[in-house]
C-alpha positions, 0 to 999 in steps of 0.5 A: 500500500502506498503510504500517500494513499488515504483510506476512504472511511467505511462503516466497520459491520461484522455481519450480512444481517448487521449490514443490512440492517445499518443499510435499513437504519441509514436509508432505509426509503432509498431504491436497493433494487430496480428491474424488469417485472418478469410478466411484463417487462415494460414495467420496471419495478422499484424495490427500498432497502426496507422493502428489500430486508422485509422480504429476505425476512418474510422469506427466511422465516419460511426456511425456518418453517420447514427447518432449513435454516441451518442447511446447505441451499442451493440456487441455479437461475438467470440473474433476478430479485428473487435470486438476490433475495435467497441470496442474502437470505441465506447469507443472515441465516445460519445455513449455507449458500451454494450457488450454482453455475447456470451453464451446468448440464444436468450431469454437473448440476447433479454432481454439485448438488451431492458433493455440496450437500445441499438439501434445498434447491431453488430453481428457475423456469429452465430447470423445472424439467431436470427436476424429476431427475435430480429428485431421483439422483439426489435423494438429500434434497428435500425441497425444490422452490422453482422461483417462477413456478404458480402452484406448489406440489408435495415437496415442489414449491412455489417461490411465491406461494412459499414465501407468503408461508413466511410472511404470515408466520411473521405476522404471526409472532416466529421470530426465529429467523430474525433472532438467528446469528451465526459465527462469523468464521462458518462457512456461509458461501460454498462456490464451485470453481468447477462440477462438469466432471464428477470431481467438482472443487468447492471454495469455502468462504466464511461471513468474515471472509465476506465481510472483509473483502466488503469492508476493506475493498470500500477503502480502497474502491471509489463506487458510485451510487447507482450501477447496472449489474450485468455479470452472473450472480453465481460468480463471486466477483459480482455476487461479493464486490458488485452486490454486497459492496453496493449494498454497503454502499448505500447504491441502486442496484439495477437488474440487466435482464439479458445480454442483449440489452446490456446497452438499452438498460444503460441508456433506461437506467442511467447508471454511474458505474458497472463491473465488467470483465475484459471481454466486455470492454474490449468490445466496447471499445471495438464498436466504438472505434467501429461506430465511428469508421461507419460514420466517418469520425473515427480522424475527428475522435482520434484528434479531440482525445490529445487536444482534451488532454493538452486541456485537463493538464490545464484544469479544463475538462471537456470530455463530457461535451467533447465525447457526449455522443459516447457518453449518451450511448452508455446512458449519460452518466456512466463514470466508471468501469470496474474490470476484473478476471483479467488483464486489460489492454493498456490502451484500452484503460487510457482510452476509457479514461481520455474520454471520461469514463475510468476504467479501474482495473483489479485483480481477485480469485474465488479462494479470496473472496475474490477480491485481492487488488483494484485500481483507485481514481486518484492512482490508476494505472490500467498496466497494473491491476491496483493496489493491494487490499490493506487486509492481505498480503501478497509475497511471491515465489520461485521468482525468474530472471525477470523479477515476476513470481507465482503470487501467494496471499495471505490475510482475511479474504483467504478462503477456508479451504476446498470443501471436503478436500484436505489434499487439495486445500493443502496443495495450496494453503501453506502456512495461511499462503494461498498460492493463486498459480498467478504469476506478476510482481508488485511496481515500486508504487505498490501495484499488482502487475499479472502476467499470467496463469502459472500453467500457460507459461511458456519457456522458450529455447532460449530461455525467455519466459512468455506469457501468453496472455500479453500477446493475445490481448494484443492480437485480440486488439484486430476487429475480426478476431474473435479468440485467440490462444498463443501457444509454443511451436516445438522442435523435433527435441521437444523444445518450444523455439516459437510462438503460434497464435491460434485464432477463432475469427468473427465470419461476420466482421470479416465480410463485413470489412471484405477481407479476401485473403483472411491469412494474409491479412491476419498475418500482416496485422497481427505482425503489425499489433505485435511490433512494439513487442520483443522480437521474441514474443513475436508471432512466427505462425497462424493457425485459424480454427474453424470453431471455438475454443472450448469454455469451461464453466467460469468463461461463459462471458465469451468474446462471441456473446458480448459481440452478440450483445453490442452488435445488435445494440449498435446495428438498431 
C-alpha cells in the first residue's frame, strides 16, 4: 500500500444481517433494487432497502418453517430479485449458500448438488424439467422452490406461494429467523470453481471472509451510487464486490435482464458505474472505434482525445461535451468501469479514461473472496491491476530472471479451504499462503502487475519466459478476431523455439470489412499489433480454427456473446 494513499472511511459491520440492517437504519426509503417485472417487462419495478430486508425476512422465516435454516441451499437461475433475495437470505441465516453455475448440464448440476450437500434447491423456469431427475439422483434434497413456478406440489414449491408461508408466520409472532446469528468464521458461501466432471472443487468462504473483502475493498474502491449489474450472480466477483459492496454502499442496484440489452438498460437506467470483465470492454471499445469508421469520425475522435488532454493538464475538462455522443450511448452518466478476471489492454484503460469514463482495473480469485487488488481514481494505472487490499498480503515465489513470481496471499479474504478436500486445500494453503498459480510482481508504487496463469507459461529455447496472455490481448486488439490462444511451436527435441497464435475469427466482421485473403491479412496485422513487442514474443505462425475454443464453466462471458450483445445494440 502506498503510504500517500488515504483510506476512504467505511462503516466497520461484522455481519450480512448487521449490514443490512445499518443499510435499513441509514436509508432505509432509498431504491436497493430496480428491474424488469418478469410478466411484463415494460414495467420496471422499484424495490427500498426496507422493502428489500422485509422480504429476505418474510422469506427466511419460511426456511425456518420447514427447518432449513441451518442447511446447505442451493440456487441455479438467470440473474433476478428473487435470486438476490435467497441470496442474502441465506447469507443472515445460519445455513449455507451454494450457488450454482447456470451453464451446468444436468450431469454437473447433479454432481454439485451431492458433493455440496445441499438439501434445498431453488430453481428457475429452465430447470423445472431436470427436476424429476435430480429428485431421483439426489435423494438429500428435500425441497425444490422453482422461483417462477404458480402452484406448489408435495415437496415442489412455489417461490411465491412459499414465501407468503413466511410472511404470515411473521405476522404471526416466529421470530426465529430474525433472532438467528451465526459465527462469523462458518462457512456461509460454498462456490464451485468447477462440477462438469464428477470431481467438482468447492471454495469455502466464511461471513468474515465476506465481510472483509466488503469492508476493506470500500477503502480502497471509489463506487458510485447507482450501477447496472450485468455479470452472473453465481460468480463471486459480482455476487461479493458488485452486490454486497453496493449494498454497503448505500447504491441502486439495477437488474440487466439479458445480454442483449446490456446497452438499452444503460441508456433506461442511467447508471454511474458497472463491473465488467475484459471481454466486455474490449468490445466496447471495438464498436466504438467501429461506430465511428461507419460514420466517418473515427480522424475527428482520434484528434479531440490529445487536444482534451493538452486541456485537463490545464484544469479544463471537456470530455463530457467533447465525447457526449459516447457518453449518451452508455446512458449519460456512466463514470466508471470496474474490470476484473483479467488483464486489460493498456490502451484500452487510457482510452476509457481520455474520454471520461475510468476504467479501474483489479485483480481477485474465488479462494479470496475474490477480491485481492483494484485500481483507485486518484492512482490508476490500467498496466497494473491496483493496489493491494490493506487486509492481505501478497509475497511471491520461485521468482525468474525477470523479477515476476507465482503470487501467494495471505490475510482475511483467504478462503477456508476446498470443501471436503484436505489434499487439495493443502496443495495450496501453506502456512495461511494461498498460492493463486498467478504469476506478476508488485511496481515500486505498490501495484499488482499479472502476467499470467502459472500453467500457460511458456519457456522458450532460449530461455525467455512468455506469457501468453500479453500477446493475445494484443492480437485480440484486430476487429475480426474473435479468440485467440498463443501457444509454443516445438522442435523435433521437444523444445518450444516459437510462438503460434491460434485464432477463432468473427465470419461476420470479416465480410463485413471484405477481407479476401483472411491469412494474409491476419498475418500482416497481427505482425503489425505485435511490433512494439520483443522480437521474441513475436508471432512466427497462424493457425485459424474453424470453431471455438472450448469454455469451461467460469468463461461463459465469451468474446462471441458480448459481440452478440453490442452488435445488435449498435446495428438498431
Amino acid at each position: 500500500m502506498n503510504n500517500k494513499m488515504k483510506l476512504n472511511e467505511v462503516q466497520k459491520v461484522t455481519s450480512i444481517k448487521e449490514m443490512l440492517n445499518l443499510a435499513v437504519k441509514e436509508a432505509g426509503d432509498k431504491i436497493a433494487f430496480e428491474y424488469k417485472d418478469e410478466n411484463d417487462k415494460n414495467k420496471n419495478i422499484k424495490v427500498t432497502y426496507k422493502e428489500f430486508v422485509k422480504d429476505t425476512e418474510e422469506l427466511g422465516t419460511a426456511i425456518t418453517e420447514i427447518g432449513m435454516q441451518d442447511k446447505h441451499i442451493a440456487i441455479i437461475g438467470e440473474n433476478s430479485y428473487k435470486w438476490l433475495t435467497v441470496y442474502l437470505t441465506v447469507l443472515k441465516s445460519t445455513g449455507v449458500f451454494v450457488p450454482i453455475d447456470k451453464e451446468l448440464n444436468l450431469k454437473g448440476i447433479i454432481n454439485v448438488l451431492k458433493h455440496s450437500d445441499s438439501e434445498v434447491l431453488f430453481y428457475s423456469k429452465k430447470y423445472e424439467q431436470w427436476i424429476p431427475e435430480i429428485k431421483k439422483e439426489v435423494p438429500k434434497v428435500k425441497f425444490f422452490i422453482g422461483l417462477n413456478r404458480k402452484e406448489s406440489e408435495e415437496n415442489v414449491l412455489s417461490y411465491d406461494m412459499f414465501k407468503e408461508t413466511g410472511k404470515k408466520a411473521l405476522e404471526n409472532g416466529n421470530k426465529k429467523y430474525i433472532d438467528l446469528h451465526d459465527n462469523e468464521n462458518n462457512l456461509k458461501l460454498l462456490v464451485y470453481t468447477s462440477g462438469t466432471t464428477g470431481d467438482p472443487k468447492g471454495v469455502m468462504l466464511t461471513e468474515h471472509n465476506l465481510i472483509s473483502v466488503v469492508y476493506y475493498g470500500l477503502q480502497v474502491a471509489d463506487i458510485n451510487t447507482k450501477c447496472l449489474s450485468v455479470l452472473p450472480y453465481h460468480h463471486t466477483y459480482e455476487a461479493v464486490a458488485g452486490i454486497l459492496v453496493a449494498l454497503h454502499k448505500h447504491s441502486c442496484i439495477c437488474i440487466n435482464d439479458s445480454l442483449k440489452n446490456v446497452l438499452k438498460n444503460l441508456q433506461l437506467y442511467k447508471p454511474d458505474y458497472i463491473y465488467l470483465v475484459p471481454a466486455f470492454t474490449e468490445v466496447f471499445y471495438k464498436n466504438i472505434w467501429n461506430n465511428a469508421q461507419k460514420t466517418g469520425k473515427d480522424k475527428a475522435l482520434k484528434k479531440m482525445i490529445p487536444i482534451s488532454n493538452a486541456l485537463r493538464k490545464i484544469g479544463i475538462d471537456l470530455r463530457g461535451t467533447l465525447f457526449k455522443s459516447i457518453h449518451q450511448a452508455f446512458g449519460g452518466n456512466l463514470r466508471e468501469i470496474i474490470c476484473g478476471g483479467a488483464p486489460i489492454r493498456p490502451e484500452i484503460g487510457k482510452f476509457f479514461n481520455d474520454i471520461g469514463i475510468t476504467l479501474l482495473n483489479g485483480y481477485g480469485i474465488t479462494e479470496c473472496s475474490p477480491l485481492v487488488s483494484v485500481n483507485r481514481l486518484q492512482f490508476n494505472d490500467s498496466s497494473t491491476v491496483g493496489v493491494i487490499l490493506p487486509c492481505c498480503e501478497v509475497k511471491l515465489e520461485n521468482v525468474t530472471a525477470d523479477g515476476d513470481g507465482e503470487i501467494c496471499v495471505k490475510g482475511d479474504i483467504v478462503m477456508k479451504g476446498y470443501y471436503k478436500d484436505p489434499e487439495k486445500t493443502n496443495r495450496v494453503l501453506k502456512d495461511g499462503w494461498f498460492n493463486t498459480e498467478d504469476y506478476g510482481h508488485v511496481n515500486k508504487k505498490g501495484q499488482l502487475v499479472i502476467n499470467g496463469r502459472k500453467k500457460n507459461l511458456i519457456v522458450l529455447d532460449n530461455g525467455k519466459n512468455v506469457y501468453p496472455e500479453e500477446i493475445e490481448n494484443y492480437i485480440l486488439g484486430i476487429p475480426y478476431v474473435q479468440e485467440v490462444v498463443v501457444k509454443g511451436k516445438k522442435n523435433k527435441i521437444g523444445q518450444e523455439v516459437a510462438l503460434i497464435a491460434e485464432v477463432f475469427l468473427n465470419e461476420e466482421k470479416v465480410k463485413e470489412l471484405e477481407i479476401n485473403n483472411v491469412e494474409a491479412k491476419l498475418k500482416e496485422d497481427i505482425q503489425n499489433v505485435c511490433k512494439e513487442l520483443p522480437m521474441y514474443k513475436r508471432i512466427s505462425d497462424i493457425e485459424i480454427r474453424k470453431e471455438e475454443f472450448e469454455k469451461t464453466t467460469t468463461n461463459t462471458l465469451s468474446i462471441e456473446m458480448c459481440y452478440l450483445v453490442f452488435n445488435q445494440c449498435y446495428s438498431e
